[in-house]
Backbone atoms as SQL, in Angstrom:
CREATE TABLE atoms (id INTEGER PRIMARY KEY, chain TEXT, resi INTEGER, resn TEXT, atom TEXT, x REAL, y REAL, z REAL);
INSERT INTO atoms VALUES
  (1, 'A', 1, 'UNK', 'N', 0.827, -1.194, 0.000),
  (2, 'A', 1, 'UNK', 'CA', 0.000, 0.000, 0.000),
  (3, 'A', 1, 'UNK', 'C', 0.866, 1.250, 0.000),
  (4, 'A', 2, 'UNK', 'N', 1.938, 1.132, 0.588),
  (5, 'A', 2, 'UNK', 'CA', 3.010, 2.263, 0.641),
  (6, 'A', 2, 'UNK', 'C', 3.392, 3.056, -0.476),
  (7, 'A', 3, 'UNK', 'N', 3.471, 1.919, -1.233),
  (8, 'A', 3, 'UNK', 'CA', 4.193, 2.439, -2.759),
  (9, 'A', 3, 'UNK', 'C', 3.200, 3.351, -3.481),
  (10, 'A', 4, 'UNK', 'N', 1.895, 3.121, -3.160),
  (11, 'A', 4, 'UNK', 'CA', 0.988, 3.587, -3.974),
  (12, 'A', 4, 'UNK', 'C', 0.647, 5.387, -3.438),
  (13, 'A', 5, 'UNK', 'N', 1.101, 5.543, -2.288),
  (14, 'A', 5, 'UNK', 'CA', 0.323, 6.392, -1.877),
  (15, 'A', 5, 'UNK', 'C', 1.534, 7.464, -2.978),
  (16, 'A', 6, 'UNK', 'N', 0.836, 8.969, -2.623),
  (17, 'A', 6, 'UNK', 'CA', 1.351, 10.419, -2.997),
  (18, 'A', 6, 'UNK', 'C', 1.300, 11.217, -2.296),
  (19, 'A', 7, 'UNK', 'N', 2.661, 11.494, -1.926),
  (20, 'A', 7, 'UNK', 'CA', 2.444, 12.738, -0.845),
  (21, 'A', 7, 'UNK', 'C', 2.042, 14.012, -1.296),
  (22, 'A', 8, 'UNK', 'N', 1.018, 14.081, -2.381),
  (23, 'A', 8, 'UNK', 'CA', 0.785, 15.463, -2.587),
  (24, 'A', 8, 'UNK', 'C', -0.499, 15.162, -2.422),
  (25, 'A', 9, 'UNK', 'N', -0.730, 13.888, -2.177),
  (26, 'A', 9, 'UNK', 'CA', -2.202, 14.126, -1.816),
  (27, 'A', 9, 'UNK', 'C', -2.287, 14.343, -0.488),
  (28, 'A', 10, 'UNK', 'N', -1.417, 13.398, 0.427),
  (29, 'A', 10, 'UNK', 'CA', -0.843, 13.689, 2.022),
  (30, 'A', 10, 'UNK', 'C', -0.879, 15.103, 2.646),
  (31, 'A', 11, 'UNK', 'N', -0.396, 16.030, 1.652),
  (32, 'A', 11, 'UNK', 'CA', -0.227, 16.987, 2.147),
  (33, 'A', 11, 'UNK', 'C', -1.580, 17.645, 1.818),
  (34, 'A', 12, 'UNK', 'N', -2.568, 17.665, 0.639),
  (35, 'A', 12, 'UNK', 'CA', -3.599, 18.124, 0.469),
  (36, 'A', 12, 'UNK', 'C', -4.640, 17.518, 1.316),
  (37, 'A', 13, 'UNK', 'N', -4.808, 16.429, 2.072),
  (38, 'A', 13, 'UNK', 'CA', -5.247, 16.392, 2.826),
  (39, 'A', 13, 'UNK', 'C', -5.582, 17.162, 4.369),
  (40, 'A', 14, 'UNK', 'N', -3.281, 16.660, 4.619),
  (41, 'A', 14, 'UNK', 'CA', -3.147, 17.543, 5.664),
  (42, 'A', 14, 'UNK', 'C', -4.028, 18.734, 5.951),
  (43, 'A', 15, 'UNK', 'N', -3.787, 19.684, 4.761),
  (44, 'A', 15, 'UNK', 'CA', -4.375, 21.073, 4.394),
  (45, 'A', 15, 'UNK', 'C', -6.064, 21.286, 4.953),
  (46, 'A', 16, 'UNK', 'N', -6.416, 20.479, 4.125),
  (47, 'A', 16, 'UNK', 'CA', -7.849, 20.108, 4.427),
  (48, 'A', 16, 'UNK', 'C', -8.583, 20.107, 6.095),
  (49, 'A', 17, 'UNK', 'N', -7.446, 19.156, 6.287),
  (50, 'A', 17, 'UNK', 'CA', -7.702, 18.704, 7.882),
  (51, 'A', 17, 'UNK', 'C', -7.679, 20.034, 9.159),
  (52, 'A', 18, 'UNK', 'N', -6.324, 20.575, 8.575),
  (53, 'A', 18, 'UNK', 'CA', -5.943, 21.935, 9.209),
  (54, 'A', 18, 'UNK', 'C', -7.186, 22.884, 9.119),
  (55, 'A', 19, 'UNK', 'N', -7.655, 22.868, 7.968),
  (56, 'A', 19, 'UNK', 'CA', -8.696, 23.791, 8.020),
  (57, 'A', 19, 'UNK', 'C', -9.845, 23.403, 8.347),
  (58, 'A', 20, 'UNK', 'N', -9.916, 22.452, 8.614),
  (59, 'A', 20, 'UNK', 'CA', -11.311, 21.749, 8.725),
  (60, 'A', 20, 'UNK', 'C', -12.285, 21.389, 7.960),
  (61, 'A', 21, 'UNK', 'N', -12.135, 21.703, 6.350),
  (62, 'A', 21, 'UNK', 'CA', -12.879, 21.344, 5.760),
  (63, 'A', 21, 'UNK', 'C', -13.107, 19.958, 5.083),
  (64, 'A', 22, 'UNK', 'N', -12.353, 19.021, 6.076),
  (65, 'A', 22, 'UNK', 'CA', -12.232, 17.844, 4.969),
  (66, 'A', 22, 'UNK', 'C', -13.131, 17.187, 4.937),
  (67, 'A', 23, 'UNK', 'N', -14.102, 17.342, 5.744),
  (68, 'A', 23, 'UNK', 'CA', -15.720, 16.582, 5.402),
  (69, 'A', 23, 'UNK', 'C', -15.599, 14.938, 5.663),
  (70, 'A', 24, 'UNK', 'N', -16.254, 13.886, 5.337),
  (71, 'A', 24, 'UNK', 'CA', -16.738, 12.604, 4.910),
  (72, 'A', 24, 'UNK', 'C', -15.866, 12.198, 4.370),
  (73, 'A', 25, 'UNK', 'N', -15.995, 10.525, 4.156),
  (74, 'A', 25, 'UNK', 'CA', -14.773, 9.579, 2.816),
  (75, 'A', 25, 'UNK', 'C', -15.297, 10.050, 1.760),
  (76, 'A', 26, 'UNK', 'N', -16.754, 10.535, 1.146),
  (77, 'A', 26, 'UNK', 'CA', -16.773, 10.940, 0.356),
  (78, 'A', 26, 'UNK', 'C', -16.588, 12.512, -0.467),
  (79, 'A', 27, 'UNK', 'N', -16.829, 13.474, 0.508),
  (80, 'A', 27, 'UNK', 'CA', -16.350, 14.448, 0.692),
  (81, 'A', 27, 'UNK', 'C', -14.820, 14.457, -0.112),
  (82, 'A', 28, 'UNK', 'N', -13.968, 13.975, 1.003),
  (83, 'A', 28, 'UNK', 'CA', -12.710, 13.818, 0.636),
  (84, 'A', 28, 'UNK', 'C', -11.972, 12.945, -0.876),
  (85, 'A', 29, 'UNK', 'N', -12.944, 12.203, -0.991),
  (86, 'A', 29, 'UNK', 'CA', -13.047, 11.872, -2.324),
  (87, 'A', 29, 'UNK', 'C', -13.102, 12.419, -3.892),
  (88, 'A', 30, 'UNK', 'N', -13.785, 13.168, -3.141),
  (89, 'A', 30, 'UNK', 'CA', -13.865, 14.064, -4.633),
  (90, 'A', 30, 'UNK', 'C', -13.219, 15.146, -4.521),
  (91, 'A', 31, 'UNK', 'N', -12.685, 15.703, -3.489),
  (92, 'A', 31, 'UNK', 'CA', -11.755, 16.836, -3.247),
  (93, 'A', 31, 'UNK', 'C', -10.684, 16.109, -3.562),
  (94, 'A', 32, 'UNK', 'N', -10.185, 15.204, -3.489),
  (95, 'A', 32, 'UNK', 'CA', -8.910, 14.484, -3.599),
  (96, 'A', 32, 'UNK', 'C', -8.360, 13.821, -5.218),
  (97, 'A', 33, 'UNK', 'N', -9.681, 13.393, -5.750),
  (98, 'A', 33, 'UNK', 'CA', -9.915, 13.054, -7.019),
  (99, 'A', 33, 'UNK', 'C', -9.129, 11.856, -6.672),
  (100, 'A', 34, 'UNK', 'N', -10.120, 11.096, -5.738),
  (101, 'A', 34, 'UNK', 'CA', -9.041, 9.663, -5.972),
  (102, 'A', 34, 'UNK', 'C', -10.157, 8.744, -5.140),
  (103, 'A', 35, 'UNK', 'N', -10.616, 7.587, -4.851),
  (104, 'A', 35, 'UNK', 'CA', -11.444, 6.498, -4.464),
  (105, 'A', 35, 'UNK', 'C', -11.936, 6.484, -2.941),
  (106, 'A', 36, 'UNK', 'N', -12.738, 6.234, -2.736),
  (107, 'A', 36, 'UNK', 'CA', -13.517, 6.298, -1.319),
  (108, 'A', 36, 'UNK', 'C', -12.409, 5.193, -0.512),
  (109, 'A', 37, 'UNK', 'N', -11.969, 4.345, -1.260),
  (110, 'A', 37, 'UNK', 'CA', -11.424, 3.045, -0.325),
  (111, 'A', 37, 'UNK', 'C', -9.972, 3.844, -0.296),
  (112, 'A', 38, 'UNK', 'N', -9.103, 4.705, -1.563),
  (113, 'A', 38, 'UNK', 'CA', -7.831, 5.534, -1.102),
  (114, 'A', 38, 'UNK', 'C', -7.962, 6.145, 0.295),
  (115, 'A', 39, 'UNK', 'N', -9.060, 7.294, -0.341),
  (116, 'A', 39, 'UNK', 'CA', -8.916, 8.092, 1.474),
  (117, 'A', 39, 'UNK', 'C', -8.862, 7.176, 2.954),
  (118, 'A', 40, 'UNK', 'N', -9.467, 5.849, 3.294),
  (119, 'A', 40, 'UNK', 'CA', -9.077, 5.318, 3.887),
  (120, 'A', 40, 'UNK', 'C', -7.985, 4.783, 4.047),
  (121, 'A', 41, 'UNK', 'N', -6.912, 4.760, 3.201),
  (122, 'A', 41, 'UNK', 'CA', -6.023, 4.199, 2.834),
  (123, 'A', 41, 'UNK', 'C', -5.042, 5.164, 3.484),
  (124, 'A', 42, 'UNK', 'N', -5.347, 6.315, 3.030),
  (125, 'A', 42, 'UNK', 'CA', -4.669, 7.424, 3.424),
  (126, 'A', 42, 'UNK', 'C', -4.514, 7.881, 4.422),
  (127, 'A', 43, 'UNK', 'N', -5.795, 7.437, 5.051),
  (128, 'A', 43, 'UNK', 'CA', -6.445, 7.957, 6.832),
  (129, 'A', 43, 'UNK', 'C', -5.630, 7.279, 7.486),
  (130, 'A', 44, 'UNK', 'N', -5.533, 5.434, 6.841),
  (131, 'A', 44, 'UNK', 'CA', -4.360, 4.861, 7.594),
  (132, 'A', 44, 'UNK', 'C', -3.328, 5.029, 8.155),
  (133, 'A', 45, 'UNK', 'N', -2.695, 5.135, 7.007),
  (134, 'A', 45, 'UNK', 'CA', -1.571, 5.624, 6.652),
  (135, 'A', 45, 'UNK', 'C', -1.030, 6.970, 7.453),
  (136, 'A', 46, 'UNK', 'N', -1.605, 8.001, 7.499),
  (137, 'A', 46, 'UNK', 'CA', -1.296, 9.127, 8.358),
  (138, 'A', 46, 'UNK', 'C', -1.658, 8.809, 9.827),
  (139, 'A', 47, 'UNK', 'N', -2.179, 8.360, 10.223),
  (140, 'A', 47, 'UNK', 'CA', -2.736, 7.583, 11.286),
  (141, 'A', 47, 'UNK', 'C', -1.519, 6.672, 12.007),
  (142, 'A', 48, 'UNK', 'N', -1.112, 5.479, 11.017),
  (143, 'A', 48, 'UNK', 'CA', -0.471, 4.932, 11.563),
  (144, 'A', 48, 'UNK', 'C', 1.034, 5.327, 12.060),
  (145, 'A', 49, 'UNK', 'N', 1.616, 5.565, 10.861),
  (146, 'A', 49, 'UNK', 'CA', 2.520, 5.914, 10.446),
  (147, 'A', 49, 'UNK', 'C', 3.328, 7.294, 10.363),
  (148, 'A', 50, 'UNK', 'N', 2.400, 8.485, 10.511),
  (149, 'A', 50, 'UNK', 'CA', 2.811, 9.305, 10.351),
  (150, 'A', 50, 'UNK', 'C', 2.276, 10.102, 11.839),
  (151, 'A', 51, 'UNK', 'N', 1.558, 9.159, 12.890),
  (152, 'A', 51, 'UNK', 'CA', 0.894, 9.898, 14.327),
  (153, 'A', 51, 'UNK', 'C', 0.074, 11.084, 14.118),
  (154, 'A', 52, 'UNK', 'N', -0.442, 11.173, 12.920),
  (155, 'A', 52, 'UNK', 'CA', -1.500, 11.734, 12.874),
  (156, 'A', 52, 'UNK', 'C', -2.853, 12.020, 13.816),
  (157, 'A', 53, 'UNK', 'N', -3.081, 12.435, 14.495),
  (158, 'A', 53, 'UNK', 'CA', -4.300, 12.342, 15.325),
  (159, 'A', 53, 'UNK', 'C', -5.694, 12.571, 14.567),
  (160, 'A', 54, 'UNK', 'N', -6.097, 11.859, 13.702),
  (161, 'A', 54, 'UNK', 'CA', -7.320, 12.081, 12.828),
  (162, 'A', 54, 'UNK', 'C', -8.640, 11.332, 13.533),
  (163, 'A', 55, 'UNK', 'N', -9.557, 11.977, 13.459),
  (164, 'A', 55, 'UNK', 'CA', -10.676, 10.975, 14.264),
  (165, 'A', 55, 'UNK', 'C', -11.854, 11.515, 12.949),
  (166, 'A', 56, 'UNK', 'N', -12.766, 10.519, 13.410),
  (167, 'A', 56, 'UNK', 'CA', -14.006, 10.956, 12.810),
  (168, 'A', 56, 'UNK', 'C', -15.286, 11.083, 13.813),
  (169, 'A', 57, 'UNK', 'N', -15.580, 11.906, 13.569),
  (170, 'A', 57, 'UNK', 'CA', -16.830, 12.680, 14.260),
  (171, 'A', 57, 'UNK', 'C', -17.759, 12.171, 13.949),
  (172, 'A', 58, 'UNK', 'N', -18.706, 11.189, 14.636),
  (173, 'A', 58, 'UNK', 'CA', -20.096, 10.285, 14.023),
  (174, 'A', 58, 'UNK', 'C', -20.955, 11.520, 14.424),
  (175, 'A', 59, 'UNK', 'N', -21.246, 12.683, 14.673),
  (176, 'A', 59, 'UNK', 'CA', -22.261, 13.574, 15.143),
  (177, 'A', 59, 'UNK', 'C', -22.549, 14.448, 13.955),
  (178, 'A', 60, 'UNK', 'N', -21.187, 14.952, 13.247),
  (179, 'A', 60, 'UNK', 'CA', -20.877, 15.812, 12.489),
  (180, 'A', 60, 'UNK', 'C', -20.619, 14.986, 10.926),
  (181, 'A', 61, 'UNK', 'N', -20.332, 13.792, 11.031),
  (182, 'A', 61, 'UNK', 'CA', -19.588, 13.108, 10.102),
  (183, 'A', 61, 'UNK', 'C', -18.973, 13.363, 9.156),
  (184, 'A', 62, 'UNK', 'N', -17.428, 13.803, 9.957),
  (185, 'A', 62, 'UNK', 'CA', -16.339, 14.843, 9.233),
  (186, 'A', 62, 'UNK', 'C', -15.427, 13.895, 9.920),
  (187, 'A', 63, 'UNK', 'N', -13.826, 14.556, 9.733),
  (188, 'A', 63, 'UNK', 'CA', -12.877, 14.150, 10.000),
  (189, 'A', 63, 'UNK', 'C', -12.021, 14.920, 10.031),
  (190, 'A', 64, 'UNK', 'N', -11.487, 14.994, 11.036),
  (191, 'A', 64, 'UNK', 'CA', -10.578, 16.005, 12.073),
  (192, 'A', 64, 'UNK', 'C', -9.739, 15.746, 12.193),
  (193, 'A', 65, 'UNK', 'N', -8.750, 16.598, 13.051),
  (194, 'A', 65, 'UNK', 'CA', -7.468, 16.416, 13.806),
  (195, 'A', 65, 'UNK', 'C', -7.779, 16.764, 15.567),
  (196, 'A', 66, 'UNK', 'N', -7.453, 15.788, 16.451),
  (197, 'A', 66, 'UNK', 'CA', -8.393, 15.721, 17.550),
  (198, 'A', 66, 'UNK', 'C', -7.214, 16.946, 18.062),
  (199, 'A', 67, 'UNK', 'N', -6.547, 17.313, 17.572),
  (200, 'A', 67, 'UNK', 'CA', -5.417, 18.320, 18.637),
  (201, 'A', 67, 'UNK', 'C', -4.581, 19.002, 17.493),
  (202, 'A', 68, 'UNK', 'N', -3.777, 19.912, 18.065),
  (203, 'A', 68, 'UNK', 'CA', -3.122, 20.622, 16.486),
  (204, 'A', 68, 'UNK', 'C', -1.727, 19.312, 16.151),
  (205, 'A', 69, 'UNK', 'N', -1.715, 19.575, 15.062),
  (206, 'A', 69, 'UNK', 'CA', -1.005, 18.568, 14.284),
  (207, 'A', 69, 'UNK', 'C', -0.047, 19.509, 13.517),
  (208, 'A', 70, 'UNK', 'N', 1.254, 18.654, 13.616),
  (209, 'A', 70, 'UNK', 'CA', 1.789, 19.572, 12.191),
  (210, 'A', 70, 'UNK', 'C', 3.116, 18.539, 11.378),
  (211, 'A', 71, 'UNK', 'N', 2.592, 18.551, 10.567),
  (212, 'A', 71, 'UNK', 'CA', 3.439, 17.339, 9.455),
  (213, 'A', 71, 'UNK', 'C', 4.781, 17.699, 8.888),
  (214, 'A', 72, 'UNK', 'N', 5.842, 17.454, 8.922),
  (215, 'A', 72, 'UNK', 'CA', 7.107, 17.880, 8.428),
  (216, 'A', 72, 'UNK', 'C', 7.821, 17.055, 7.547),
  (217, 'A', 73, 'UNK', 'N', 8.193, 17.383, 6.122),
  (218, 'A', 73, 'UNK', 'CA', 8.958, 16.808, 5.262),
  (219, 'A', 73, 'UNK', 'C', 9.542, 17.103, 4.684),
  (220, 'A', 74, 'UNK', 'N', 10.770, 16.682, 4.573),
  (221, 'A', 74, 'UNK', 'CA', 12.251, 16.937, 4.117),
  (222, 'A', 74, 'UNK', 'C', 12.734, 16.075, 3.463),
  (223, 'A', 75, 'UNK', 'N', 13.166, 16.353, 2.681),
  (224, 'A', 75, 'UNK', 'CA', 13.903, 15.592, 1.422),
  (225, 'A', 75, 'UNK', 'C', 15.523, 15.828, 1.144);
C-alpha cells in the first residue's frame, strides 16, 4: 500500500484537515480526485505511520485532527 500512496495528496489532505474542511470519505473523495477506499487508505496511513491524530466525528460526520497537528517533510 506504501508504494501507492502520494504525498501530494498527504499533504492536500493535511491542508484540508488543518482547516477543517475535509468533510466525509466521500467528501474527501472528490476533493482528492481519488477512491472512497484511497482516502481510507490514506487515513491509515497518516494515522499509523505518520501519528496523525485524525478521528471521525459520528455527530458531524467529518474528520478532524483531535489536537493541532503539524506534518514535516524533508527531502
Amino acid at each position: 500500500m506504501q508504494s501507492d500512496l502520494d504525498i501530494r495528496v498527504i499533504i492536500q489532505l493535511h491542508e484540508l484537515l488543518m482547516a477543517g474542511r475535509a468533510g466525509n470519505s466521500e467528501c474527501l473523495s472528490q476533493r482528492l480526485g481519488i477512491s472512497v477506499r484511497s482516502v481510507y487508505n490514506y487515513v491509515t496511513f497518516m494515522k499509523n505511520e505518520l501519528n496523525a491524530p485524525i478521528i471521525y466525528n459520528t455527530q458531524t460526520k467529518c474528520y478532524h485532527y483531535d489536537r493541532d497537528c503539524e506534518l514535516r517533510f524533508s527531502g
